[in-house]
Wavefront OBJ file of the C-alpha trace (Angstrom):
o trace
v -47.645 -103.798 -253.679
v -46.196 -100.660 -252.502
v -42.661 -99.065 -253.844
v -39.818 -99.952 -251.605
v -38.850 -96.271 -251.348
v -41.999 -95.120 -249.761
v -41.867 -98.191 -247.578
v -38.380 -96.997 -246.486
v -40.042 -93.370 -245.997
v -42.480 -94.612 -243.902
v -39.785 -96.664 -242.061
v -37.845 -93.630 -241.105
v -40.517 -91.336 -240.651
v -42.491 -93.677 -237.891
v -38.792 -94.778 -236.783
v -35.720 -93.020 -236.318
v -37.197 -90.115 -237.491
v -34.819 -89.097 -239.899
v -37.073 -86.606 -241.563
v -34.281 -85.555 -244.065
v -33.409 -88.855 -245.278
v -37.226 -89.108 -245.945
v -36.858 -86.045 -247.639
v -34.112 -87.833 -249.674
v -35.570 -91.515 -250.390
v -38.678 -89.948 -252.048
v -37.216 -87.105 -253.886
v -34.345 -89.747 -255.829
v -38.085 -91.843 -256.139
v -40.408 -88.588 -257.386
v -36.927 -88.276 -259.982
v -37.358 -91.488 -261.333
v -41.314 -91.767 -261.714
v -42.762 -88.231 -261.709
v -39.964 -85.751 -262.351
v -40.416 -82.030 -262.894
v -44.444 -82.896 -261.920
v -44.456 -80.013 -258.951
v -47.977 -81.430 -258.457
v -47.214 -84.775 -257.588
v -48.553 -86.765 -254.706
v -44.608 -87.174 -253.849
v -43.858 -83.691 -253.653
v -46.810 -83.333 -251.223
v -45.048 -86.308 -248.545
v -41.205 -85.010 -249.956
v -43.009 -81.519 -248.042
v -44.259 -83.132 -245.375
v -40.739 -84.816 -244.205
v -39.290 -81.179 -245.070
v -41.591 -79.305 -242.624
v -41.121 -81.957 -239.888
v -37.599 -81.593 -240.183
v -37.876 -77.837 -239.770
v -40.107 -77.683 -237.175
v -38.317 -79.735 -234.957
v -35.050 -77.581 -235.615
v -37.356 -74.634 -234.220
v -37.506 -73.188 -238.104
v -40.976 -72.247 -237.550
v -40.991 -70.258 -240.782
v -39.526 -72.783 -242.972
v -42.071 -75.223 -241.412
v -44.943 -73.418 -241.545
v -44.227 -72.489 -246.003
v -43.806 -76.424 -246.060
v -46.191 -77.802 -244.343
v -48.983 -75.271 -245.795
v -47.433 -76.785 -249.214
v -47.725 -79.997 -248.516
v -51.464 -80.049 -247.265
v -52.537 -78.259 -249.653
v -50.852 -80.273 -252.449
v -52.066 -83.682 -250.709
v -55.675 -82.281 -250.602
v -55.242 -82.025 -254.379
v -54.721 -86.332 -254.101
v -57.027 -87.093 -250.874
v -58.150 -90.377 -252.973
v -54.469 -91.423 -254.163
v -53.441 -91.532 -250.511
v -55.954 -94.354 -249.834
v -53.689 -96.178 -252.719
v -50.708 -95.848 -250.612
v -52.529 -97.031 -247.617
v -53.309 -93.896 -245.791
v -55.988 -92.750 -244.024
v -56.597 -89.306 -246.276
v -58.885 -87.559 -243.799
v -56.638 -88.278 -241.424
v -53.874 -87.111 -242.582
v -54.897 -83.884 -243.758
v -56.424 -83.454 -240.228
v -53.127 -84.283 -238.573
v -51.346 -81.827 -240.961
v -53.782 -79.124 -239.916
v -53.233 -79.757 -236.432
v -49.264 -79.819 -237.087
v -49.644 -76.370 -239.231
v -51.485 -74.975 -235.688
v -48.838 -76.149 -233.869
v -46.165 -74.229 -235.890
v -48.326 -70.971 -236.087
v -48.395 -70.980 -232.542
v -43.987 -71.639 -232.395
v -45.127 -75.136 -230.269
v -42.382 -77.352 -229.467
v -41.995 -80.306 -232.091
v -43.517 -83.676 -230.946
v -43.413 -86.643 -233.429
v -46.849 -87.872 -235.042
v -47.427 -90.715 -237.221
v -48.931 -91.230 -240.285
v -52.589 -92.973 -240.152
v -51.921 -96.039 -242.109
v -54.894 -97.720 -243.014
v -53.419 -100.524 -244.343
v -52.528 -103.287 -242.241
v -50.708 -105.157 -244.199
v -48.588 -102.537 -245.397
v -48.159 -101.203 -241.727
v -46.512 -105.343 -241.088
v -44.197 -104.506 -244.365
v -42.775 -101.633 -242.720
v -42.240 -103.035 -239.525
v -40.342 -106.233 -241.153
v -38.712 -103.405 -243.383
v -37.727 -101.796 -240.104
v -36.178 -104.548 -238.291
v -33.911 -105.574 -241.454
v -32.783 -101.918 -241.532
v -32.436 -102.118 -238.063
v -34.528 -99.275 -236.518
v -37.130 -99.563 -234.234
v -40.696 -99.297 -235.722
v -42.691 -96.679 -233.795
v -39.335 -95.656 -232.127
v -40.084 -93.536 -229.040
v -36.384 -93.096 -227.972
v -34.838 -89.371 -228.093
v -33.451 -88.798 -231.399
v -29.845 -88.013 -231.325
v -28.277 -84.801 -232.488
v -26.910 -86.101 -235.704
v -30.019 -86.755 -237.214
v -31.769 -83.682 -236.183
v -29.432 -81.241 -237.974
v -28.287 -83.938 -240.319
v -27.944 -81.260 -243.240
v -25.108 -79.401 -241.420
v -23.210 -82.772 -242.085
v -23.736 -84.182 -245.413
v -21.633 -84.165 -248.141
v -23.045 -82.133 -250.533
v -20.428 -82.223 -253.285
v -22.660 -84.575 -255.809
v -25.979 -82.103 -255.471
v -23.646 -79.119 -256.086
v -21.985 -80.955 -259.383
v -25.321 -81.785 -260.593
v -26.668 -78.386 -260.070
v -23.204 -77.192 -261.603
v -24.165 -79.639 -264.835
v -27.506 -78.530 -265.057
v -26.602 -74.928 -265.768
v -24.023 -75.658 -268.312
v -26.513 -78.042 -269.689
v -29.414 -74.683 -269.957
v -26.472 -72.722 -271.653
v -25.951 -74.967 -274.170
v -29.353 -75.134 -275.243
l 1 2 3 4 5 6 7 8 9 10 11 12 13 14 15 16 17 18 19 20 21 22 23 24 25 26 27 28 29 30 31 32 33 34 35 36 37 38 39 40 41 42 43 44 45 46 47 48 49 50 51 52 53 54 55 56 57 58 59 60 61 62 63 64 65 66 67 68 69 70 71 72 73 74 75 76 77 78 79 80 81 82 83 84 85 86 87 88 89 90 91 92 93 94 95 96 97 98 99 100 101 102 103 104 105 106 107 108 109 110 111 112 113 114 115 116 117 118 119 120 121 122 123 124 125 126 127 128 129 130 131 132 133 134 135 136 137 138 139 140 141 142 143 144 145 146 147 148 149 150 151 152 153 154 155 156 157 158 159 160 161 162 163 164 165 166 167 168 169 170 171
């Protein structure tokens, strides 16, 4: 009923909070069913992650461009996010409140997403415990993940970014 990617997003995002893989499971998705559409419902959650991320790594700045982004993007598909089981009200509220957080240089705390749908809120949690994370994990979140982009290999981003500009020469 719902992609498996945004399942996953929602796994990690109410989970281990690994905002930056979230970041990474729907931007590979938005690639594959909405590329180059800056618009896109996708790019409006993709933001979401993003600003979380910063915000929690004390980047108020970053987090405050993102997360203005990504509201006002999602306002633009209030309706679509009832498709994908979310309370839209809600979670245009919540990413007010999160934006007034930020403004203010407030100390992250996690949120969750208002899922409306219950049945999708039992896939994620059956999701969760074959990826083995804990669904609505309250635990402290260890260092890794927080600054998980000082660690990742980024050799296959920069060759495709390398490709990309020898493929704009060429043309």
């Amino acid at each position: 009923m719902y992609p498996k990617e945004y399942m996953q997003f929602l796994v990690h995002f109410h989970g281990d909070q690994d905002f930056f893989e979230c970041h990474e499971i729907l931007e590979e998705f938005w690639k594959k069913v909405d590329s180059r559409n800056k618009e896109s419902i996708w790019v409006g959650l993709i933001l979401m992650a993003v600003s979380a991320y910063h915000h929690r790594r004390e980047n108020f700045k970053g987090a405050q461009k993102t997360i203005i982004k990504s509201r006002k993007l999602l306002e633009k598909h209030k309706e679509a996010l009832k498709k994908l089981g979310l309370d839209g009200t809600g979670l245009l509220h919540l990413l007010w409140k999160q934006e007034k957080h930020i403004e203010q240089s407030q100390v992250f705390c996690p949120y969750r997403l208002p899922i409306s749908d219950l049945l999708l809120e039992k896939q994620c949690e059956k999701l969760a415990q074959s990826m083995k994370i804990r669904w609505k994990n309250k635990e402290k979140i260890p260092v890794e993940i927080i600054h998980r982009h000082l660690i990742r290999d980024r050799s296959l981003v920069i060759q495709e970014r390398e490709e990309a500009i020898k493929k704009r020469e060429r043309e």
